[in-house]
Legacy VTK file of the C-alpha trace (Angstrom):
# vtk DataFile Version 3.0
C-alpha trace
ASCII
DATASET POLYDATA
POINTS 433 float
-38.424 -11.719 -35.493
-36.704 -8.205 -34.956
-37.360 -6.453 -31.907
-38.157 -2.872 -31.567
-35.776 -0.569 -31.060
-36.981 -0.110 -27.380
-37.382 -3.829 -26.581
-33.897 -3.549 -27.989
-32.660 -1.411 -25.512
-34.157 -2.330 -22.661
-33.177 -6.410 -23.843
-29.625 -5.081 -23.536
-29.917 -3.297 -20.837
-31.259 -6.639 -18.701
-27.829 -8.407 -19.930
-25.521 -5.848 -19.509
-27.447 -6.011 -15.392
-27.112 -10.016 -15.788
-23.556 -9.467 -16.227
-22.824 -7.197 -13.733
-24.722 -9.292 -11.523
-22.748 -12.389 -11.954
-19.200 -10.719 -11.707
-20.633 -9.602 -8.753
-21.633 -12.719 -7.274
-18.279 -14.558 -8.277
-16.587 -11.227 -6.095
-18.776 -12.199 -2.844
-17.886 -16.016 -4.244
-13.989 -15.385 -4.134
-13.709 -13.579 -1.180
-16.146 -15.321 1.131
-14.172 -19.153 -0.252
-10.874 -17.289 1.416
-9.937 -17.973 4.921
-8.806 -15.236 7.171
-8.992 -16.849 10.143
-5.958 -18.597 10.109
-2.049 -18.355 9.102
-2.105 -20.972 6.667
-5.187 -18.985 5.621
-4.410 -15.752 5.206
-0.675 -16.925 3.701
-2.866 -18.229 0.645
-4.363 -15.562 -0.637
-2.602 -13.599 -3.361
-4.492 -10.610 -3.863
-2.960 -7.588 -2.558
-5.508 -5.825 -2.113
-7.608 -8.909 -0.555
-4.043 -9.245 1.837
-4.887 -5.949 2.784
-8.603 -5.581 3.554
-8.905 -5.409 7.672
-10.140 -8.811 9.175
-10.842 -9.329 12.595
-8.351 -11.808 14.966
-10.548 -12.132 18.345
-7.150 -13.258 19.890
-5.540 -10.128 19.297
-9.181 -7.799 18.794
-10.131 -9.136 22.413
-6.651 -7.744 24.240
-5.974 -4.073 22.263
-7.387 -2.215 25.747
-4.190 -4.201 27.551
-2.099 -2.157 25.014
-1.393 1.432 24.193
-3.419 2.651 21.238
-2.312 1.295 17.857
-0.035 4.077 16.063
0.122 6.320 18.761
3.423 6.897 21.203
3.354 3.969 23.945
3.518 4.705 27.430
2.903 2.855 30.391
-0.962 2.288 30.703
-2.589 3.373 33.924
-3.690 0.094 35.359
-1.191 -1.646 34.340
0.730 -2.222 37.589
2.978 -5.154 36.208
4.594 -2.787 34.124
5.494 -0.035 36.764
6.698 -2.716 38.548
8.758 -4.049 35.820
10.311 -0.490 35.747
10.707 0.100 39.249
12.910 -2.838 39.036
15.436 -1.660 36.578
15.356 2.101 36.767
18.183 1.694 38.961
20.176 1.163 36.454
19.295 3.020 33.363
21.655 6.213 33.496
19.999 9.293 34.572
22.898 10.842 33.241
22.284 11.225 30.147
19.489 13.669 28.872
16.318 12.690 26.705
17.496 14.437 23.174
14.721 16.395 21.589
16.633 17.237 18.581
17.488 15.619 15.510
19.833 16.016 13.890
22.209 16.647 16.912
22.227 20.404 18.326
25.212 22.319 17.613
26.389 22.132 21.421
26.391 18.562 21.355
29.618 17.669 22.328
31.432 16.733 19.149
33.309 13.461 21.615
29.901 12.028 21.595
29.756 10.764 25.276
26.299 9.156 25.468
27.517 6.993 22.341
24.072 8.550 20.377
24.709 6.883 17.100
22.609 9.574 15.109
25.253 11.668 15.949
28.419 9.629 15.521
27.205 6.324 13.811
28.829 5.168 17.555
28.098 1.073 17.798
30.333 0.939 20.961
28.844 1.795 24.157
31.159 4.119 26.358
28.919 3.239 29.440
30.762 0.132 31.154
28.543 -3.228 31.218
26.644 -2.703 27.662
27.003 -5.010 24.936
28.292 -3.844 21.507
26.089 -3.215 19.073
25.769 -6.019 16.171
26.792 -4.477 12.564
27.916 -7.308 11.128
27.611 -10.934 10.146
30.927 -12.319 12.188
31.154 -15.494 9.346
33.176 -14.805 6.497
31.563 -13.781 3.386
28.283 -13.852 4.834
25.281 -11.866 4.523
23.160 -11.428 7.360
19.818 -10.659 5.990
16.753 -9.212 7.155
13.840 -6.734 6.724
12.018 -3.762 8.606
9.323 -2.184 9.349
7.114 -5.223 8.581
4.891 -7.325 8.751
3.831 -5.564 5.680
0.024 -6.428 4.630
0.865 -7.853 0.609
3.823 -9.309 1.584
2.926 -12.971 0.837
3.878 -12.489 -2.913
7.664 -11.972 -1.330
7.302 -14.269 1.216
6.608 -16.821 -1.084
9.823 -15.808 -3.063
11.849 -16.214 -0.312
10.148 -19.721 0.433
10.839 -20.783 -3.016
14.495 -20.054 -2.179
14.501 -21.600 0.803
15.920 -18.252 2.232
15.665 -17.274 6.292
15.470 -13.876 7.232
15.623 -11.878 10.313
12.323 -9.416 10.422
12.302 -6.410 12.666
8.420 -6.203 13.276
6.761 -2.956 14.386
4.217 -3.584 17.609
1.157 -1.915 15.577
1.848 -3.784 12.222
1.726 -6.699 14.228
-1.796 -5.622 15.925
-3.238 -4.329 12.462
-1.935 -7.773 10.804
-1.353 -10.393 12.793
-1.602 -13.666 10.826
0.744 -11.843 8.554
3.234 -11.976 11.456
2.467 -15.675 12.117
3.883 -16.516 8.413
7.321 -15.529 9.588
7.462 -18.568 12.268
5.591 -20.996 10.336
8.142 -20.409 7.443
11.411 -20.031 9.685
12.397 -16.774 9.888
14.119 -15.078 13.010
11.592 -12.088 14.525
12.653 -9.105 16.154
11.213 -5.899 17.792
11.142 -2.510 16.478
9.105 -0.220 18.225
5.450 0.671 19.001
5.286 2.894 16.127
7.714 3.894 13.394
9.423 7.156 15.157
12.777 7.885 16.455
13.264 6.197 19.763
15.375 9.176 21.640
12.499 12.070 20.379
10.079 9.404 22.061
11.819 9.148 25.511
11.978 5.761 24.665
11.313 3.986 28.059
10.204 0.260 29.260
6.904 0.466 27.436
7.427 1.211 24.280
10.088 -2.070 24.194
8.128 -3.957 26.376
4.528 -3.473 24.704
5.908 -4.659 21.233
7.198 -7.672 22.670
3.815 -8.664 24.391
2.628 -7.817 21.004
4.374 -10.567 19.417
4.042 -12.943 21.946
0.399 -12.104 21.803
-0.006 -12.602 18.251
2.786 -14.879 17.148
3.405 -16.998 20.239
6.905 -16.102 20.683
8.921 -13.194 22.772
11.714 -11.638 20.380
15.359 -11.325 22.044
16.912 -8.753 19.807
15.505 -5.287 18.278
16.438 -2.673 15.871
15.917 0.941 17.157
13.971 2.953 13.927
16.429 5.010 12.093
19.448 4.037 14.434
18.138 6.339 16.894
19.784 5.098 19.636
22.085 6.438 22.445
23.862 4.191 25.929
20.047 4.976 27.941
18.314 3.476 25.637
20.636 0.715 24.812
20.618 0.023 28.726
16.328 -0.285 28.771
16.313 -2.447 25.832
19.115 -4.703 27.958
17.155 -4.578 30.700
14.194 -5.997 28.596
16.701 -8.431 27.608
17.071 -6.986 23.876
20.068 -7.205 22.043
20.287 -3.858 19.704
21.025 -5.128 16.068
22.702 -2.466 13.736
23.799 -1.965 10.371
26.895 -0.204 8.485
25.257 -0.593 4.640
21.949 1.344 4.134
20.118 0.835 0.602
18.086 3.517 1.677
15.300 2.043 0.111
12.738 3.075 2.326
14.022 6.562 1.826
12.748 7.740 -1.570
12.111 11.515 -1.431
11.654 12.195 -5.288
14.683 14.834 -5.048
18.070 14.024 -2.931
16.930 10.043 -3.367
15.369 8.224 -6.177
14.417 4.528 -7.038
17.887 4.928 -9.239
19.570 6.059 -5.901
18.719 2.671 -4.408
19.527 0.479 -7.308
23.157 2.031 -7.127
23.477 1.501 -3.202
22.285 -2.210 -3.860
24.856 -2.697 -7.021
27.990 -0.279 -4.842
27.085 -2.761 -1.907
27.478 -6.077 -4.496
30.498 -4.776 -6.007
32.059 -4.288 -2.565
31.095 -7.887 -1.549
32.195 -8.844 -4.947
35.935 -7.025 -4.566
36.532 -9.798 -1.344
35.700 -7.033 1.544
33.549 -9.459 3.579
36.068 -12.397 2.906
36.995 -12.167 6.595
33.497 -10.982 8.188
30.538 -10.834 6.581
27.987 -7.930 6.674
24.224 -6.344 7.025
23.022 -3.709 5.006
19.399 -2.220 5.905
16.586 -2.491 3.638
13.087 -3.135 4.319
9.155 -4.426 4.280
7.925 -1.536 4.000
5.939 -1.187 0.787
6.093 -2.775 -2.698
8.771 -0.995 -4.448
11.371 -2.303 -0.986
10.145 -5.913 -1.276
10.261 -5.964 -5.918
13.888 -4.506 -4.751
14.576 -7.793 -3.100
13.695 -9.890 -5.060
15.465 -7.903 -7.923
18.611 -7.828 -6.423
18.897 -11.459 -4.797
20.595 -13.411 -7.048
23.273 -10.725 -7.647
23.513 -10.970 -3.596
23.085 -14.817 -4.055
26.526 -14.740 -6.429
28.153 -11.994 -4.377
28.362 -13.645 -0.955
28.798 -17.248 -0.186
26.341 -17.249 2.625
23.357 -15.603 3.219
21.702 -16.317 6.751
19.298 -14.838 9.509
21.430 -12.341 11.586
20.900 -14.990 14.664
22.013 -17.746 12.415
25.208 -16.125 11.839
25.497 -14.890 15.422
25.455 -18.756 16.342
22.357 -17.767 18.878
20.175 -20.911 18.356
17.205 -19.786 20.917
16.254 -17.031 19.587
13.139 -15.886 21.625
12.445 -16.319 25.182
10.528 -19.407 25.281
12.918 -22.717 24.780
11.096 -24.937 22.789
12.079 -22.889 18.969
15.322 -22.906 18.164
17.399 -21.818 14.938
20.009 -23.694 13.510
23.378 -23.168 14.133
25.601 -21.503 11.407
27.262 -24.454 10.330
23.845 -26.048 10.119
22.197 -23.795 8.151
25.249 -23.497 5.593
25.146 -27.619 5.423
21.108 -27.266 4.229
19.205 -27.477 7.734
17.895 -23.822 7.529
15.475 -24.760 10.267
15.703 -27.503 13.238
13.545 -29.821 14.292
11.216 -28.347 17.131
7.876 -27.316 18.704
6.563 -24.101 17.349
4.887 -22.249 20.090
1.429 -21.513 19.340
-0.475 -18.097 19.732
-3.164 -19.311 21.805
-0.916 -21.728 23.546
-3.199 -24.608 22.947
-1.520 -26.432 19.714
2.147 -26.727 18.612
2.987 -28.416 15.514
6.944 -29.390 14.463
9.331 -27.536 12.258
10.390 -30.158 8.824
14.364 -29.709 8.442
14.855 -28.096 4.565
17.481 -28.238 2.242
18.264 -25.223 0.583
17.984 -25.903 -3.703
19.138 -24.706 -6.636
18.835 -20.394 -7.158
15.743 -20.383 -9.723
15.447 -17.169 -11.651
13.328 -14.283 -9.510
9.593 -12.799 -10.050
8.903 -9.472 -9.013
5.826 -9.851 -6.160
2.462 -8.018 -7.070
2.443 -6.238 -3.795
0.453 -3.978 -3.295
-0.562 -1.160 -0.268
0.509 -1.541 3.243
-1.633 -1.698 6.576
-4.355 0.944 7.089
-3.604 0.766 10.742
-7.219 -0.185 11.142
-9.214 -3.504 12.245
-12.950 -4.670 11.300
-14.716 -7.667 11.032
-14.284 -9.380 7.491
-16.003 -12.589 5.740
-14.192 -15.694 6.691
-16.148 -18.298 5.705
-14.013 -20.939 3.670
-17.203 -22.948 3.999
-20.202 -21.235 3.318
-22.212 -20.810 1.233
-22.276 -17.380 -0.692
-25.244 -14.785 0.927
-26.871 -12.783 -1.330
-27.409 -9.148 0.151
-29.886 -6.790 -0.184
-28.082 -4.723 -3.522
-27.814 -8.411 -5.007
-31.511 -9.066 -4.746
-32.728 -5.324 -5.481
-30.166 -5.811 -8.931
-31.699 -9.656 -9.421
-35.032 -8.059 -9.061
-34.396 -5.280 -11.894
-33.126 -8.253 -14.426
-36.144 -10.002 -13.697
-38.591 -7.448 -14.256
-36.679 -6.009 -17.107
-37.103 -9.619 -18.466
-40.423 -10.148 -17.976
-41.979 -6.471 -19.541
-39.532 -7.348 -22.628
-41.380 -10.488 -22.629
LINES 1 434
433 0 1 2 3 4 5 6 7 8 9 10 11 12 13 14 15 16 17 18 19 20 21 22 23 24 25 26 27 28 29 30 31 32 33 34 35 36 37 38 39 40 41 42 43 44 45 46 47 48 49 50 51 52 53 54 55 56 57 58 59 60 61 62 63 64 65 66 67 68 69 70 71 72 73 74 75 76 77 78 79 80 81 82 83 84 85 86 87 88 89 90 91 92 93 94 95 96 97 98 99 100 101 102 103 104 105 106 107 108 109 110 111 112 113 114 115 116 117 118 119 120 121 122 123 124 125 126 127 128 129 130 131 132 133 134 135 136 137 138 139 140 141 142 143 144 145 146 147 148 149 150 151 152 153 154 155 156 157 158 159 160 161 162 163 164 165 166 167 168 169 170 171 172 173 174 175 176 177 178 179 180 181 182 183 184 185 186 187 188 189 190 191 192 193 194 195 196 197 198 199 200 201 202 203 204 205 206 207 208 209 210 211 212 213 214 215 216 217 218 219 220 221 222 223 224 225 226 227 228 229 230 231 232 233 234 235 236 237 238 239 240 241 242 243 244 245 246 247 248 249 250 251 252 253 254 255 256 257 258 259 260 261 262 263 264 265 266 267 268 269 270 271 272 273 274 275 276 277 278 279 280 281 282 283 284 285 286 287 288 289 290 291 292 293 294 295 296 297 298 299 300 301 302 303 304 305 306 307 308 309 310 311 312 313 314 315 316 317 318 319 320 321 322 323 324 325 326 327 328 329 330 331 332 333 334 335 336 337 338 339 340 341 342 343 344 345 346 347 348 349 350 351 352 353 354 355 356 357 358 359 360 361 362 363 364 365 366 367 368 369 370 371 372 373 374 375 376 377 378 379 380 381 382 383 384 385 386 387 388 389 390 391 392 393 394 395 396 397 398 399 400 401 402 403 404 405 406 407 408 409 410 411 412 413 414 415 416 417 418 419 420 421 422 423 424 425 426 427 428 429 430 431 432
């Protein structure tokens, strides 16, 4: 029997709702079956933009108000008397010497000797103050690449973190204090898969315009400890902003400053002066240098970073040409020979000649955030180079945190613009009838 043209319609129009209505459903389905309470979790999902809805992490959620805001300049917090006294105990010998710059680039009366060793003005590495240790630019091994990432942990990054599992490939990640607030089982992946983590800053800014003092170092590293369960020994000042007085806090924290002498300059895209094209030539200049036996007697770092999707696709992209170029590629601390890398003794990374024989991580207890559980670390072998995949990142941290559904088991709720839609099909249904 043919319907009318309006019981046509309107039987049309109560499918076309049925439809809607399941793909809605089997949304609420997916993302309530996803767990986002946990590392192992959170590391499993591998939809960007799922990676980068806010969740909430009471262990981290409950503690902010111990912390300076998230994205906003640190500075010692009023009640917190531990730090002041932390920095009554070391002012003594942080130069007073040397003036806060407000400037960048340097100001034409800058002395052109560069005293304070201010390595936006002079790319200086060297400390002329007497007791600081020299910057690290370079992998010391031959032909080695120490590798490593900033300005992370970046929200989608699992798609590249899964890369560099399936190479069996350690990196060193410079982690940014408010990243690791916004995102913090994203900064548990890099212990549970073996990479080496140190501090950046607080917030992405230029550490002399900042006054950089104890806080903003010292706040990051709770940070991590906080969320990760492990206190970083080594940093990376944003942009290379860094001069002898701030080189002489972050020693004082017990921070070793690492460096860099190649830049890819990926995170530096301006649409004019720098391009994507700029960045694939600094990449292939940097390979072709490798390639022409410069690094044969010490090996080298080059920056690149975390920060977004097009930085981590350029990884990938470019690995196996690094893979090919150098003989070694290793966590700065690997090639440094520094096998406890954090603060607390029971993690440790392998020694060079480890990691180059296959052991890429040692056997171990991983600390654990809440302190409670601690699980080992397998030795790996590192395989055969399979050919790369680009990762379907996608956008970075909001800089925000809510509560989110994490219910791996439960059942899926059906909310109030579920049952008003359910309730349309079924009365749509019924007059058709």
């Amino acid at each position: 029997m043919q319907l009318p043209l309006k019981d046509n319609r309107l039987h049309g129009l109560a499918i076309s709702f049925l439809v809607v209505f399941l793909l809605h459903l089997h949304a609420n389905a997916q993302s309530l079956s996803e767990d986002r309470t946990t590392e192992s979790g959170e590391a499993a999902i591998t939809d960007p933009n799922e990676e980068c809805s806010p969740y909430s992490y009471p262990l981290v959620g409950n503690h902010l108000n111990s912390f300076p805001p998230i994205w906003e300049a640190a500075s010692i917090l009023s009640n917190d008397s531990a730090a002041q006294t932390k920095w009554n105990s070391i002012s003594a010998s942080i130069p007073t010497n040397i003036s806060v710059k407000v400037t960048q680039p340097p100001p034409s009366n800058y002395s052109s000797d560069d005293p304070d060793c201010w390595w936006t003005a002079s790319t200086c590495t060297e400390p002329k103050l007497p007791g600081l240790l020299v910057d690290i630019t370079s992998a010391p091994e031959p032909s080695t690449l120490g590798y490593g990432f900033d300005d992370g942990p970046n929200c989608s990054h699992n798609a590249f973190y899964d890369f560099l599992q399936s190479q069996n490939q350690k990196a060193t990640l410079y982690y940014i204090g408010s990243n690791v607030a916004d995102w913090p089982l994203e900064a548990q992946r890099a212990l549970a898969d073996g990479h080496e983590i140190c501090a950046r800053e607080w917030l992405n800014h230029c550490m002399i315009n900042l006054s950089f003092s104890l806080s903003t170092g010292r706040y990051v590293m709770q940070m991590i400890k906080l969320a990760i369960g492990v206190t970083p020994t080594c940093w990376r000042p944003p942009y290379g902003d860094v001069d002898d007085r701030i080189r002489s806090i972050a020693e004082a924290l017990g921070l070793q400053t690492i460096m860099w002498k190649y830049d890819s300059q990926d995170a530096d895209i301006n649409g004019q002066s720098i391009t994507e094209q700029t960045v694939d030539t600094d990449y292939n200049n940097f390979i072709q240098t490798a390639s022409n036996g410069t690094f044969n007697s010490a090996g080298a770092i080059i920056l690149t970073h975390e920060l977004d999707n097009f930085t981590m696709s350029e990884a990938v992209k470019f690995y196996p040409q690094l893979k090919s170029s150098f003989q070694h590629i290793v966590p700065v601390g690997v090639s440094l020979n520094k096998t406890q890398p954090y603060v607390e003794t029971n993690y440790s990374l392998p020694t060079f000649e480890q990691y180059i024989a296959g052991t890429v991580t040692t056997n171990g207890t991983r600390v654990s955030p809440n302190s409670t559980t601690s699980s080992s670390s397998e030795s790996s072998t590192l395989p055969t180079l399979s050919s790369s995949s680009s990762p379907s990142a996608g956008n970075s941290g909001n800089g925000t945190s809510a509560p989110s559904s994490n219910a791996s088991n439960k059942l899926v709720d059906i909310d109030d613009r579920s049952a008003l839609m359910l309730g349309f099909i079924l009365l749509t249904c019924f007059y058709i009838r």
